[in-house]
PDB file of N, CA, C and O in Angstrom, chain B, residues numbered from 101:
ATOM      1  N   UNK B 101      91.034  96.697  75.853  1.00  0.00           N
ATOM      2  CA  UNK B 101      91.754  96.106  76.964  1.00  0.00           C
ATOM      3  C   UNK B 101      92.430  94.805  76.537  1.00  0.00           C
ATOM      4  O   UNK B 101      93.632  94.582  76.676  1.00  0.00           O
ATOM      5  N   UNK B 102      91.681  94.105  76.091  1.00  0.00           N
ATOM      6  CA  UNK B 102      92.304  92.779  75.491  1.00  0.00           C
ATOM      7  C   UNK B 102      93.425  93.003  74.440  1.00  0.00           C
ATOM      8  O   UNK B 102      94.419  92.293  74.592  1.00  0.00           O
ATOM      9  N   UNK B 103      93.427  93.731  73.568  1.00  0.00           N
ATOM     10  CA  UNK B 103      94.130  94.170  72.980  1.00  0.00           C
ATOM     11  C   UNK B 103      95.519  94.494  73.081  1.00  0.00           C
ATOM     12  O   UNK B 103      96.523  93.987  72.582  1.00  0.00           O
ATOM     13  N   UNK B 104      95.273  95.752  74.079  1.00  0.00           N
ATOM     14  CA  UNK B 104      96.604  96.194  75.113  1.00  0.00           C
ATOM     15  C   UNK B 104      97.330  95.316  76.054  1.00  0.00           C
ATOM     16  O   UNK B 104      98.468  95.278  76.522  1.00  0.00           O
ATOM     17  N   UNK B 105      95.890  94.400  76.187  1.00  0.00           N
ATOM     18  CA  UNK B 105      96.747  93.408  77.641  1.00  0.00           C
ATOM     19  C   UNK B 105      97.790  92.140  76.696  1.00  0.00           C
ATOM     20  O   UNK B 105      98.800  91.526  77.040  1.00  0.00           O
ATOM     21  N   UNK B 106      96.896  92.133  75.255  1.00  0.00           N
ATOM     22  CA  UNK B 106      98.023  90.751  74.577  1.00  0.00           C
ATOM     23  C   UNK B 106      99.549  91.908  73.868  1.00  0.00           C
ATOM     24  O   UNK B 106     100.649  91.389  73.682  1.00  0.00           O
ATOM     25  N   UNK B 107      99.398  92.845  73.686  1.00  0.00           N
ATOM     26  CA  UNK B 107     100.574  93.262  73.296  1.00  0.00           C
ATOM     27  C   UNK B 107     101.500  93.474  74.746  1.00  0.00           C
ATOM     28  O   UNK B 107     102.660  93.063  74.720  1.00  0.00           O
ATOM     29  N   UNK B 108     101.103  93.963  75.704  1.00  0.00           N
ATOM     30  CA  UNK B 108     102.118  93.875  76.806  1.00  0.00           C
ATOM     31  C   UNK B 108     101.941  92.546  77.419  1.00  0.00           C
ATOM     32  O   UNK B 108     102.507  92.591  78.511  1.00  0.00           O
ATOM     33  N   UNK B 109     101.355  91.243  77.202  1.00  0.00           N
ATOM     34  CA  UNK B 109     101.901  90.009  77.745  1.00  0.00           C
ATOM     35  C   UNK B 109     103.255  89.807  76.738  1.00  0.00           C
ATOM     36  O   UNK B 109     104.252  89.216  77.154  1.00  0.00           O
ATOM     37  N   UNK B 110     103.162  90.441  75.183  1.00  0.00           N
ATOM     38  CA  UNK B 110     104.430  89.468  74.552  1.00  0.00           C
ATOM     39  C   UNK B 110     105.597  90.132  74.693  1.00  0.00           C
ATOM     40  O   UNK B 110     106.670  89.532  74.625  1.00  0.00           O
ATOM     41  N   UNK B 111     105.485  91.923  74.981  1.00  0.00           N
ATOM     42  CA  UNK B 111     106.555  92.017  75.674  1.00  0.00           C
ATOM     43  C   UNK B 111     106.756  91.870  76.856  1.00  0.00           C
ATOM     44  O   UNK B 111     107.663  92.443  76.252  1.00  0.00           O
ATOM     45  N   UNK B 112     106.878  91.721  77.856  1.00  0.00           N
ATOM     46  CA  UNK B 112     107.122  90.682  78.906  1.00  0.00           C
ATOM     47  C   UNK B 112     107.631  89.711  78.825  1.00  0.00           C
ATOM     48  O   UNK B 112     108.543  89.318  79.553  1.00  0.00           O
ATOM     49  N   UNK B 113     107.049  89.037  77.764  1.00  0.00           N
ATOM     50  CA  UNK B 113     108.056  87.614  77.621  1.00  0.00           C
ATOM     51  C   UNK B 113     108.968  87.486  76.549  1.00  0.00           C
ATOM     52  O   UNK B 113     109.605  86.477  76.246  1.00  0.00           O
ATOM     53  N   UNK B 114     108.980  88.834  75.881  1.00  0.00           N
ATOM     54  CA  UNK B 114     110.598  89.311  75.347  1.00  0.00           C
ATOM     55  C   UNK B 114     111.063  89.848  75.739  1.00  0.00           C
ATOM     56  O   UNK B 114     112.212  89.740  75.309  1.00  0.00           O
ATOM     57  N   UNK B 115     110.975  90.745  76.640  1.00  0.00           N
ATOM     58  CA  UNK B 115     111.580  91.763  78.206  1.00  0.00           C
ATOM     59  C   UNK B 115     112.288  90.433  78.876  1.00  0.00           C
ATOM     60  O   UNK B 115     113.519  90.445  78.881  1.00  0.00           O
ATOM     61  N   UNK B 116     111.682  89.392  79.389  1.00  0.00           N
ATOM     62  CA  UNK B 116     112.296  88.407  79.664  1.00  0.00           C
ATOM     63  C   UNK B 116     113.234  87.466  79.425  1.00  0.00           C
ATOM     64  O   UNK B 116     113.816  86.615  80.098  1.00  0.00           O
ATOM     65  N   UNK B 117     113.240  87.914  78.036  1.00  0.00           N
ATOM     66  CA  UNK B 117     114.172  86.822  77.251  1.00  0.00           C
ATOM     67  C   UNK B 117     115.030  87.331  77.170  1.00  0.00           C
ATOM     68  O   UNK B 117     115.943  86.545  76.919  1.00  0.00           O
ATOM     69  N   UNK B 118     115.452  88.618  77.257  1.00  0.00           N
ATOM     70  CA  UNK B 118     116.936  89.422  76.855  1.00  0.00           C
ATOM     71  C   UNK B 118     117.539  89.883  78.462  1.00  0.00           C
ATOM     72  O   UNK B 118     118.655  90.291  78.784  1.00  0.00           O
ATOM     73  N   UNK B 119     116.407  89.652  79.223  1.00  0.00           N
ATOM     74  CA  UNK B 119     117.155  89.955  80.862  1.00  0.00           C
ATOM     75  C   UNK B 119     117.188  88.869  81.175  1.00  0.00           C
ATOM     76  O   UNK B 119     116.598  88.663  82.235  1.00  0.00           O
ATOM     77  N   UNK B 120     117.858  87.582  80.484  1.00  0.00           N
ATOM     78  CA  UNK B 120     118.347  86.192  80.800  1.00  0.00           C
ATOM     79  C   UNK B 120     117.588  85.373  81.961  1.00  0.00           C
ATOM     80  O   UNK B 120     118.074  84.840  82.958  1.00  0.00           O
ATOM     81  N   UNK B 121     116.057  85.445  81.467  1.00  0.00           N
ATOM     82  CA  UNK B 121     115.793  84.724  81.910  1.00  0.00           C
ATOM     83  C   UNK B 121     115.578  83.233  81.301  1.00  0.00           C
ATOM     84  O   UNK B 121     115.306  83.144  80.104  1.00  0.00           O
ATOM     85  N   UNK B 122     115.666  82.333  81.908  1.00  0.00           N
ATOM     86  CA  UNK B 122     116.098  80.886  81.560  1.00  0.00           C
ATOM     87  C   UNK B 122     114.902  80.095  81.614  1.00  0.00           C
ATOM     88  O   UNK B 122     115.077  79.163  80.830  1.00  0.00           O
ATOM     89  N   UNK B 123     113.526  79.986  82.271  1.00  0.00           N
ATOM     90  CA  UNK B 123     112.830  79.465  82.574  1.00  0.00           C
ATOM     91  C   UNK B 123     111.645  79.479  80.953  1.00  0.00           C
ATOM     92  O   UNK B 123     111.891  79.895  79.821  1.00  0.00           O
ATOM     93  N   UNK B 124     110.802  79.050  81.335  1.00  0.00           N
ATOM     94  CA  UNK B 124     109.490  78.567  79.924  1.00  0.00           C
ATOM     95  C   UNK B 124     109.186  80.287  79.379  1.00  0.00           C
ATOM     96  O   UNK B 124     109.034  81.087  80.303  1.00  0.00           O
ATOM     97  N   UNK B 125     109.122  80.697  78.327  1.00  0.00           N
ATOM     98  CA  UNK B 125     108.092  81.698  78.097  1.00  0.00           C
ATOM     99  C   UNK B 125     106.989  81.804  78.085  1.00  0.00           C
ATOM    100  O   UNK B 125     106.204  82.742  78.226  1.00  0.00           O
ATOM    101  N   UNK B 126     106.871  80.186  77.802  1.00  0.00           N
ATOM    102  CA  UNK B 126     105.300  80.019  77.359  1.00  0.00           C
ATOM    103  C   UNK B 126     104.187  79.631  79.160  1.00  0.00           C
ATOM    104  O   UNK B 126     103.238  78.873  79.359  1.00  0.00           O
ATOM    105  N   UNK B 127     104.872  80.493  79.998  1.00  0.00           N
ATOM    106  CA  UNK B 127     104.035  80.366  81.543  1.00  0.00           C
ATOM    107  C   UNK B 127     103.386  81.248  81.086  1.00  0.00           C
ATOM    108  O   UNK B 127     103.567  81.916  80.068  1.00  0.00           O
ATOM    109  N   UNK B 128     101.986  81.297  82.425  1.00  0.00           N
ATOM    110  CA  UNK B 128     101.523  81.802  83.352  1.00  0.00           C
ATOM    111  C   UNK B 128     102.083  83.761  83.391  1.00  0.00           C
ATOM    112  O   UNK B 128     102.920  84.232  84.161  1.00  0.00           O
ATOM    113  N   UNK B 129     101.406  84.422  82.463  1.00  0.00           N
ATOM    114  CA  UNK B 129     101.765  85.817  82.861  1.00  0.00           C
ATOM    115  C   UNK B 129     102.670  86.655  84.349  1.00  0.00           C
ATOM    116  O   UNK B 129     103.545  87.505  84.517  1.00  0.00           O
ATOM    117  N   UNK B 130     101.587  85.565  85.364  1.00  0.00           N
ATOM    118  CA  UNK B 130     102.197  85.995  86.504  1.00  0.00           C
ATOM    119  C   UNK B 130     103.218  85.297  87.144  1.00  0.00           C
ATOM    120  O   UNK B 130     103.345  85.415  88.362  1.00  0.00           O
ATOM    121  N   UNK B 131     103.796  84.745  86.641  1.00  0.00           N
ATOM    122  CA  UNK B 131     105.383  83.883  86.863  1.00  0.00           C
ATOM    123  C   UNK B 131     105.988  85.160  85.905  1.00  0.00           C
ATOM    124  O   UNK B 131     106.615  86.017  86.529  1.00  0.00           O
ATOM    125  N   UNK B 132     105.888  85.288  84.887  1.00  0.00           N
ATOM    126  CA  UNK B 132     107.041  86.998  84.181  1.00  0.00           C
ATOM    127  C   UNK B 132     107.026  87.771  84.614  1.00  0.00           C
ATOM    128  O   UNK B 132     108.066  88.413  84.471  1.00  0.00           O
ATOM    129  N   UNK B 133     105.863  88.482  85.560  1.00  0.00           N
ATOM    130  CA  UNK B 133     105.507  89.295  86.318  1.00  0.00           C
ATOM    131  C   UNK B 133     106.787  89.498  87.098  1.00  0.00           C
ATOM    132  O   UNK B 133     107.677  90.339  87.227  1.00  0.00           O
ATOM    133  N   UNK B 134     106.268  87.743  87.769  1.00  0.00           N
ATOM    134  CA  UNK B 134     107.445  87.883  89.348  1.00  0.00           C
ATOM    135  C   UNK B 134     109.273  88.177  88.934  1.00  0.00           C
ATOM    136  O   UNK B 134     110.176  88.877  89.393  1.00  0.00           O
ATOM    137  N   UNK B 135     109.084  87.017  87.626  1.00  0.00           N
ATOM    138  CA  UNK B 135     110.779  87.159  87.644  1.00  0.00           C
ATOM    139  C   UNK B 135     111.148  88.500  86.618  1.00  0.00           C
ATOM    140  O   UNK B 135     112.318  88.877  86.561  1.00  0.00           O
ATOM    141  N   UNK B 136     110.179  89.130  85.888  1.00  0.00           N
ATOM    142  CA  UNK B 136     110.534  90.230  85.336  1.00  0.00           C
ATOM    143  C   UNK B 136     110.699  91.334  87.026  1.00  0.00           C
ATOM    144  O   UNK B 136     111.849  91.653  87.329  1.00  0.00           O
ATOM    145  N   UNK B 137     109.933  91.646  87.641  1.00  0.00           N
ATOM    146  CA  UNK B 137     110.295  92.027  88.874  1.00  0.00           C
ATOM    147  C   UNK B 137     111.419  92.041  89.759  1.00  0.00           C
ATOM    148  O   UNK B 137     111.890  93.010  90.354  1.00  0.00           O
ATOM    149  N   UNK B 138     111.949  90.337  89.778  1.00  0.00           N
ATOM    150  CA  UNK B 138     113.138  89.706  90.255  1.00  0.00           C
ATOM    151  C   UNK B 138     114.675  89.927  89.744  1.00  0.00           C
ATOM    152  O   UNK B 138     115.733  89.591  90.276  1.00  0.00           O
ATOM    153  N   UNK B 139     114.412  90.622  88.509  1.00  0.00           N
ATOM    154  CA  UNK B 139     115.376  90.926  87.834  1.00  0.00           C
ATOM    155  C   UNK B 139     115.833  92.507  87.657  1.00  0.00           C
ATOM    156  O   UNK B 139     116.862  93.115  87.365  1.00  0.00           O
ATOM    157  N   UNK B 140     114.333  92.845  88.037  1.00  0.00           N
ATOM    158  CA  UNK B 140     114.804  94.535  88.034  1.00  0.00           C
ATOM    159  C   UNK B 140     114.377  95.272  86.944  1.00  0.00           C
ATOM    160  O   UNK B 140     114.596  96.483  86.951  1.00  0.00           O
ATOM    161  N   UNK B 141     113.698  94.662  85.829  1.00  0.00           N
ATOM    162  CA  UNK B 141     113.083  94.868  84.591  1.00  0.00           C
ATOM    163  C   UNK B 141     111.308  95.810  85.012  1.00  0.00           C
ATOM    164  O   UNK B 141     110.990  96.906  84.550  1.00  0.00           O
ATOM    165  N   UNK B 142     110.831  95.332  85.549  1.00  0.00           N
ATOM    166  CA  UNK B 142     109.680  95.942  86.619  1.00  0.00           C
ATOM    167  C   UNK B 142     109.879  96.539  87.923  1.00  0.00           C
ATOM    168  O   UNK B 142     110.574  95.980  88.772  1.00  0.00           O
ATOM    169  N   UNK B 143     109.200  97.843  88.160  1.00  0.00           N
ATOM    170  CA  UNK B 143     109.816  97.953  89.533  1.00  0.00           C
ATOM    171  C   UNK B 143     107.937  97.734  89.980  1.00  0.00           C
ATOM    172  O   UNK B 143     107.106  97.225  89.228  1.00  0.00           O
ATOM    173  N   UNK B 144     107.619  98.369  91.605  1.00  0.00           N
ATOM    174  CA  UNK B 144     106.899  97.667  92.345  1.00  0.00           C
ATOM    175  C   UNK B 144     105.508  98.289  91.608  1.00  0.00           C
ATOM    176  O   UNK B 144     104.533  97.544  91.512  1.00  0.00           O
ATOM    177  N   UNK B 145     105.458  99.307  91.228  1.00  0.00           N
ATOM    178  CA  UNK B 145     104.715 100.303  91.070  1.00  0.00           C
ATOM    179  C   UNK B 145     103.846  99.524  89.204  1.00  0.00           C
ATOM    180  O   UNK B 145     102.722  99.275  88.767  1.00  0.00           O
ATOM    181  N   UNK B 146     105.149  99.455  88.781  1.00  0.00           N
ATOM    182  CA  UNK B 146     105.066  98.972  87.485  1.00  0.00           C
ATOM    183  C   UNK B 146     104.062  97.454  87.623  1.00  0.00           C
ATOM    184  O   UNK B 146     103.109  97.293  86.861  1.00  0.00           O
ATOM    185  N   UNK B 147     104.325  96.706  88.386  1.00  0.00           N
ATOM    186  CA  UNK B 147     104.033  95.285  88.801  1.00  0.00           C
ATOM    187  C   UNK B 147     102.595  95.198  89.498  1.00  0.00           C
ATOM    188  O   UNK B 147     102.011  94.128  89.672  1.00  0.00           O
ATOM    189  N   UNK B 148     101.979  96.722  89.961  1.00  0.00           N
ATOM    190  CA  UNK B 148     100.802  96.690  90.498  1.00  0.00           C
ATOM    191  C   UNK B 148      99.901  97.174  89.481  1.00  0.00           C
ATOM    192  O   UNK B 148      98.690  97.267  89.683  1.00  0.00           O
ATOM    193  N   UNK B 149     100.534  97.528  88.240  1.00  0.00           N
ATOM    194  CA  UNK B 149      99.432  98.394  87.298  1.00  0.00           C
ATOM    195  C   UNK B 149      99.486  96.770  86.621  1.00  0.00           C
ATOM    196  O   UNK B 149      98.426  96.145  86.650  1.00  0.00           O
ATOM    197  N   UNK B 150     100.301  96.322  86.220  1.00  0.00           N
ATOM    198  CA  UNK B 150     100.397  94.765  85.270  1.00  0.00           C
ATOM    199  C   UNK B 150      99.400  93.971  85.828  1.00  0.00           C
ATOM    200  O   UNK B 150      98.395  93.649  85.194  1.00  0.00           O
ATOM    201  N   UNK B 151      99.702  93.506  87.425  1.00  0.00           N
ATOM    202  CA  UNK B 151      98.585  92.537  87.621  1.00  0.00           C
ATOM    203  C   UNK B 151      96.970  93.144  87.819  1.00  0.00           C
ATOM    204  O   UNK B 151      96.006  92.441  87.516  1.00  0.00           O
ATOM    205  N   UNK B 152      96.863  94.085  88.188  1.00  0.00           N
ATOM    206  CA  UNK B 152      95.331  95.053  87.758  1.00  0.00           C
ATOM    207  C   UNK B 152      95.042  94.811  86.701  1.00  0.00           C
ATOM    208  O   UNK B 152      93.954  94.389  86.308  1.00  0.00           O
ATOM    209  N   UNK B 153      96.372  95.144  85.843  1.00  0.00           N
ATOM    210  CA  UNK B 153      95.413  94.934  84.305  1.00  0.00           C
ATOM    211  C   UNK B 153      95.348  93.156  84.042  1.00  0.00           C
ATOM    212  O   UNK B 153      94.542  92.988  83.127  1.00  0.00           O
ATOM    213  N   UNK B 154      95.830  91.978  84.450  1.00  0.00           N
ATOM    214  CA  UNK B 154      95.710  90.985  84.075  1.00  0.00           C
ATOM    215  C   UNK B 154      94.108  90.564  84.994  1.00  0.00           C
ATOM    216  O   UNK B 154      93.267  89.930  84.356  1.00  0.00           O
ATOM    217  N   UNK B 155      93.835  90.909  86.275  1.00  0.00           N
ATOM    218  CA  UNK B 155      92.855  90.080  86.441  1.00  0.00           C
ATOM    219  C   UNK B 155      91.573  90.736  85.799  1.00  0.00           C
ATOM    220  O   UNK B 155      90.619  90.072  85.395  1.00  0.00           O
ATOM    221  N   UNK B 156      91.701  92.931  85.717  1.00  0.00           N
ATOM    222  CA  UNK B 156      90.347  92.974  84.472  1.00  0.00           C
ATOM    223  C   UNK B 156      90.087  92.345  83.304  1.00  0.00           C
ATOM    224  O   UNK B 156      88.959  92.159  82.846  1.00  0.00           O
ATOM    225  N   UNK B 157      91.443  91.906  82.654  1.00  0.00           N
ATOM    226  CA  UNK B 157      91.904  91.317  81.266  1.00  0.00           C
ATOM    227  C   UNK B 157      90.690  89.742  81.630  1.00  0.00           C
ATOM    228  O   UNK B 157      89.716  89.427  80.947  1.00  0.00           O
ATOM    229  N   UNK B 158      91.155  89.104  82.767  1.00  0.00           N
ATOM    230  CA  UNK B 158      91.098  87.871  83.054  1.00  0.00           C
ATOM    231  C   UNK B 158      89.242  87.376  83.154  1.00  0.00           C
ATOM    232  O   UNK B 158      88.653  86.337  82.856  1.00  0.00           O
ATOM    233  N   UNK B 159      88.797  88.680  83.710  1.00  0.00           N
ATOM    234  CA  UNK B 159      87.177  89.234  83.750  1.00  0.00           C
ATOM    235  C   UNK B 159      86.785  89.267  82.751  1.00  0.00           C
ATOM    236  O   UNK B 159      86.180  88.332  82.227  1.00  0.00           O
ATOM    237  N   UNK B 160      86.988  90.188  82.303  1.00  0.00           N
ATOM    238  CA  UNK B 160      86.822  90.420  80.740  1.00  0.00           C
ATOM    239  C   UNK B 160      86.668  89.439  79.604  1.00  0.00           C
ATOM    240  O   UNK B 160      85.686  89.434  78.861  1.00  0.00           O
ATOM    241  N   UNK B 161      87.497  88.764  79.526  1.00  0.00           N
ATOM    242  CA  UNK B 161      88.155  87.791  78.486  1.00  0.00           C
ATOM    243  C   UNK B 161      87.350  86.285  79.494  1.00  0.00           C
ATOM    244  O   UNK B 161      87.735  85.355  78.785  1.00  0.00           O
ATOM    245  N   UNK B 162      86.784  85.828  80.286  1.00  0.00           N
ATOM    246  CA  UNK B 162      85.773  85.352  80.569  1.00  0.00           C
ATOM    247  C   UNK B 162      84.425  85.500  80.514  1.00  0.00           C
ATOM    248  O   UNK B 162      83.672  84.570  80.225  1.00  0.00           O
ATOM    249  N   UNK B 163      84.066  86.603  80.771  1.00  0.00           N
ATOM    250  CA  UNK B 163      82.515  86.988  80.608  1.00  0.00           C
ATOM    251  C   UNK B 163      82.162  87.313  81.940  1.00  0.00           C
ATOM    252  O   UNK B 163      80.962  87.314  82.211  1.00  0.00           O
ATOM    253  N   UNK B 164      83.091  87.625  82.934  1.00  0.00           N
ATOM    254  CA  UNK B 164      82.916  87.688  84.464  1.00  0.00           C
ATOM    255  C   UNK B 164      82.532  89.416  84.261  1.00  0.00           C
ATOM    256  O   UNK B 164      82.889  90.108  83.308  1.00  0.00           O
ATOM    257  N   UNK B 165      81.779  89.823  85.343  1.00  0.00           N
ATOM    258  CA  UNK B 165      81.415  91.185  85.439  1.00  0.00           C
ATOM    259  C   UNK B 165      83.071  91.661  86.185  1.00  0.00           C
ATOM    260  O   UNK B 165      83.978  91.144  86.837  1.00  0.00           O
ATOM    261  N   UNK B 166      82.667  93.105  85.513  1.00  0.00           N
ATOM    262  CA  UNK B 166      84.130  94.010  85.604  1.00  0.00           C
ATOM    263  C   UNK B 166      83.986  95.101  85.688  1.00  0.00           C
ATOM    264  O   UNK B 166      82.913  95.479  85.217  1.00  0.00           O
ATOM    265  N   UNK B 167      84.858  96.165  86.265  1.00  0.00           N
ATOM    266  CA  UNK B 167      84.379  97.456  86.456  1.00  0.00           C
ATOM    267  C   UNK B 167      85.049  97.995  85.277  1.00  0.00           C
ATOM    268  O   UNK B 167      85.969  97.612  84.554  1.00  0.00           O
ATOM    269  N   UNK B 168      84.201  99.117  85.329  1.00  0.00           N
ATOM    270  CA  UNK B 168      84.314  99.820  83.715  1.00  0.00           C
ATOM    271  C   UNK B 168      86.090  99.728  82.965  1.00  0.00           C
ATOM    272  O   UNK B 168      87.016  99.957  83.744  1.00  0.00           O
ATOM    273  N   UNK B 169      86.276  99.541  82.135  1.00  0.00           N
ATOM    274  CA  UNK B 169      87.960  99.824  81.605  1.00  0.00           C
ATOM    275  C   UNK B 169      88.098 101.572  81.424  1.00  0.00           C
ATOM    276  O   UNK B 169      87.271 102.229  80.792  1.00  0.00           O
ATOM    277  N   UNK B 170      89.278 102.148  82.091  1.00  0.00           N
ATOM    278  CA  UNK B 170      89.689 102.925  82.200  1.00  0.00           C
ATOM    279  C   UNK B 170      90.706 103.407  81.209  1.00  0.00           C
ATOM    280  O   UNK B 170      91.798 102.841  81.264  1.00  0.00           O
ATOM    281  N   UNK B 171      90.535 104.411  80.253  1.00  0.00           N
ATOM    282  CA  UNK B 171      90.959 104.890  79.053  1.00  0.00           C
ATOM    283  C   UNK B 171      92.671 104.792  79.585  1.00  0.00           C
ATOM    284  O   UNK B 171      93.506 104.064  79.049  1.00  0.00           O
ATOM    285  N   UNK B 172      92.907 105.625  80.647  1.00  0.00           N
ATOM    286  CA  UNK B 172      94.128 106.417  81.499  1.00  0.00           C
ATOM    287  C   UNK B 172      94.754 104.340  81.494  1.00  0.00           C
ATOM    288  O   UNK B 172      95.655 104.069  80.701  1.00  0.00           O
ATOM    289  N   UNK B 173      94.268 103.352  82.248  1.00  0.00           N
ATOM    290  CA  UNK B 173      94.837 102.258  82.174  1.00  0.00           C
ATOM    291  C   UNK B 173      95.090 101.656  80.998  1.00  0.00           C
ATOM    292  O   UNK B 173      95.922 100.749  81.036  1.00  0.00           O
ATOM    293  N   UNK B 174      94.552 101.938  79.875  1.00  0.00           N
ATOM    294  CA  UNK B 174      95.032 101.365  78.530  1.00  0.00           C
ATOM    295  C   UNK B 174      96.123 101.943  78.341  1.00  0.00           C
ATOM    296  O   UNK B 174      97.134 101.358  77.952  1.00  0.00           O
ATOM    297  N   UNK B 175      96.064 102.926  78.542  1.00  0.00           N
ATOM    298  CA  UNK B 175      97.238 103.949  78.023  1.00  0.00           C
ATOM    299  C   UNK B 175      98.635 103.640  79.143  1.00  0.00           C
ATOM    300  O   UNK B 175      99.641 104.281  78.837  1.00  0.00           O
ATOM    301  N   UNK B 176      98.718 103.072  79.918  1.00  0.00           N
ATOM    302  CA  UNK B 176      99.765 103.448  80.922  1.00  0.00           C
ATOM    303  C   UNK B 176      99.853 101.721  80.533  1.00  0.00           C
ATOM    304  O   UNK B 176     100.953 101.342  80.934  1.00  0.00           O
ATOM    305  N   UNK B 177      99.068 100.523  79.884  1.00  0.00           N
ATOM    306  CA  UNK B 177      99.589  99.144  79.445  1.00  0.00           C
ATOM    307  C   UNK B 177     100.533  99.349  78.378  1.00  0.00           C
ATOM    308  O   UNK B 177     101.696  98.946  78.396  1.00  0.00           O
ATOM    309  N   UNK B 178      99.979  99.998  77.444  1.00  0.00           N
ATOM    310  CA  UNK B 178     100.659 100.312  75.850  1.00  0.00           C
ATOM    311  C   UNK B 178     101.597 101.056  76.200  1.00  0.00           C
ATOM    312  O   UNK B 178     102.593 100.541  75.692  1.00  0.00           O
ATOM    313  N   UNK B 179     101.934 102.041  76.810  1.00  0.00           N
ATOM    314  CA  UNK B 179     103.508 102.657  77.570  1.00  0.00           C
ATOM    315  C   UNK B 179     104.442 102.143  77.872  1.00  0.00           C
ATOM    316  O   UNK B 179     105.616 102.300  77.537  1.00  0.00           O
ATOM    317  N   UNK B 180     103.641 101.062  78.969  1.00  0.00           N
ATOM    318  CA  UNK B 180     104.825 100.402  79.882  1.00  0.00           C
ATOM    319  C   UNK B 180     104.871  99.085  78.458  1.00  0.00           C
ATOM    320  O   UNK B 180     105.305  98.000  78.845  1.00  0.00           O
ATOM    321  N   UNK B 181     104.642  99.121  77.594  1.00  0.00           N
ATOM    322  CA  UNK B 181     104.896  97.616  76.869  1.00  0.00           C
ATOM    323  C   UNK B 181     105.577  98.266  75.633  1.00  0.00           C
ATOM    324  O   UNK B 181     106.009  97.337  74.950  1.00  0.00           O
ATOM    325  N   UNK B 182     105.831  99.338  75.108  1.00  0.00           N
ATOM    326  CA  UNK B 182     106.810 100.137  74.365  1.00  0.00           C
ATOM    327  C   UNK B 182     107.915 100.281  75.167  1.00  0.00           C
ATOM    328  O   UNK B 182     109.036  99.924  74.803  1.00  0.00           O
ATOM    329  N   UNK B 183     107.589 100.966  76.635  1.00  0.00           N
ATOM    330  CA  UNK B 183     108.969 101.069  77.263  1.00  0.00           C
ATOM    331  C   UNK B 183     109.646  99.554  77.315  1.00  0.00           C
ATOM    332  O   UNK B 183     110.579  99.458  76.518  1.00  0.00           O
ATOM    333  N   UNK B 184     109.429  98.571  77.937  1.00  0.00           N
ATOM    334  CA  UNK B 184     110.095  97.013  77.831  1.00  0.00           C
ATOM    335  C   UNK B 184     110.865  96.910  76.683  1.00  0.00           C
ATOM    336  O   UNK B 184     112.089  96.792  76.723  1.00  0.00           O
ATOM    337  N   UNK B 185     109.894  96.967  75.159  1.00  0.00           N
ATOM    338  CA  UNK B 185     110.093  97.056  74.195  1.00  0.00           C
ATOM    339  C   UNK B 185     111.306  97.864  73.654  1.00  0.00           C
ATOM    340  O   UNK B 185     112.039  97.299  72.843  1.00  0.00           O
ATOM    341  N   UNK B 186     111.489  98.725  73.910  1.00  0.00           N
ATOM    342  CA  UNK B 186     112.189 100.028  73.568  1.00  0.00           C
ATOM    343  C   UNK B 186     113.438 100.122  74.532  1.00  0.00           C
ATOM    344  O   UNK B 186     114.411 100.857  74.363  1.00  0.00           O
ATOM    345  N   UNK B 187     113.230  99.241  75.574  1.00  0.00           N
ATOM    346  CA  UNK B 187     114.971  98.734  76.430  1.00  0.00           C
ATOM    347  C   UNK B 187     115.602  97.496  76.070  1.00  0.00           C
ATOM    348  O   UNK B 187     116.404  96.821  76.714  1.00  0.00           O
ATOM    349  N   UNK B 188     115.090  97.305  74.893  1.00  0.00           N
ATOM    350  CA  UNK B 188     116.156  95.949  74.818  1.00  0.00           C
ATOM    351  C   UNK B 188     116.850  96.446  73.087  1.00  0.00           C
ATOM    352  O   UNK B 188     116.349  96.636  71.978  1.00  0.00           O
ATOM    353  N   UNK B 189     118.284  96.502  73.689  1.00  0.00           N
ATOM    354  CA  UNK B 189     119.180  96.703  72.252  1.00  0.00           C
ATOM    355  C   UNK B 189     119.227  96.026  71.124  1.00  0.00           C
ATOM    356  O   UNK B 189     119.176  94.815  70.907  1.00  0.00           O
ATOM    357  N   UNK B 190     119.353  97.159  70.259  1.00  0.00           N
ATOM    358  CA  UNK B 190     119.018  96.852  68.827  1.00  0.00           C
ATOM    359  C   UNK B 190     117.597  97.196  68.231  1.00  0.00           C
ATOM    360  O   UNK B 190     117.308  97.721  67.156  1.00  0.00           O
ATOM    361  N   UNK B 191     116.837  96.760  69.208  1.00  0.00           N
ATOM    362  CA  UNK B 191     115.765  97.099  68.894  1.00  0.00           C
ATOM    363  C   UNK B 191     114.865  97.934  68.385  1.00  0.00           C
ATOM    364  O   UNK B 191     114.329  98.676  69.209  1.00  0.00           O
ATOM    365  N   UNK B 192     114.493  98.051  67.121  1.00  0.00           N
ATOM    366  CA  UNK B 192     114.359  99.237  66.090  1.00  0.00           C
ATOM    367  C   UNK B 192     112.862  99.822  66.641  1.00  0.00           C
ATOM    368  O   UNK B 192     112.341 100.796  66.097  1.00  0.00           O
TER     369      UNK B 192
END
């Protein structure tokens, strides 16, 4: 989970950088969330699996109790963070 959740935080905030966004990269996951959303880069559906996976991530990666990690949710982080990945031109 941790794993999956740091490779789709950095695309996000290169998803962000090529859909002109102007603001810090270095925020708060859920500020890219919103304006990756705001821009049309995330749709709603996409934006409810992201923040699920940030507050198990957030459990997790504290030592807070968490419900089990779900194989099917790793897999649909690492997707949606190739797809981001894989829409911005040039990009090999």
């Amino acid at each position: 989970m941790l794993l999956a959740w740091a490779a789709l935080e950095a695309a996000l905030r290169r998803s962000a950088l090529h859909a002109g966004y102007k603001g810090k990269v270095r925020v708060q996951p859920t500020i890219l969330i919103r304006e990756l959303y705001a821009l049309g880069r995330l749709n709603r559906e996409q934006v409810q699996l992201v923040e699920s996976a940030r507050q198990q991530r957030t459990r997790i990666a504290h030592g807070l109790p968490s419900a089990p990690v779900d194989r099917d949710v790793i897999l649909q982080i690492i997707r949606l963070a190739e797809h981001l990945l894989n829409s911005i031109p040039g990009r090999i």
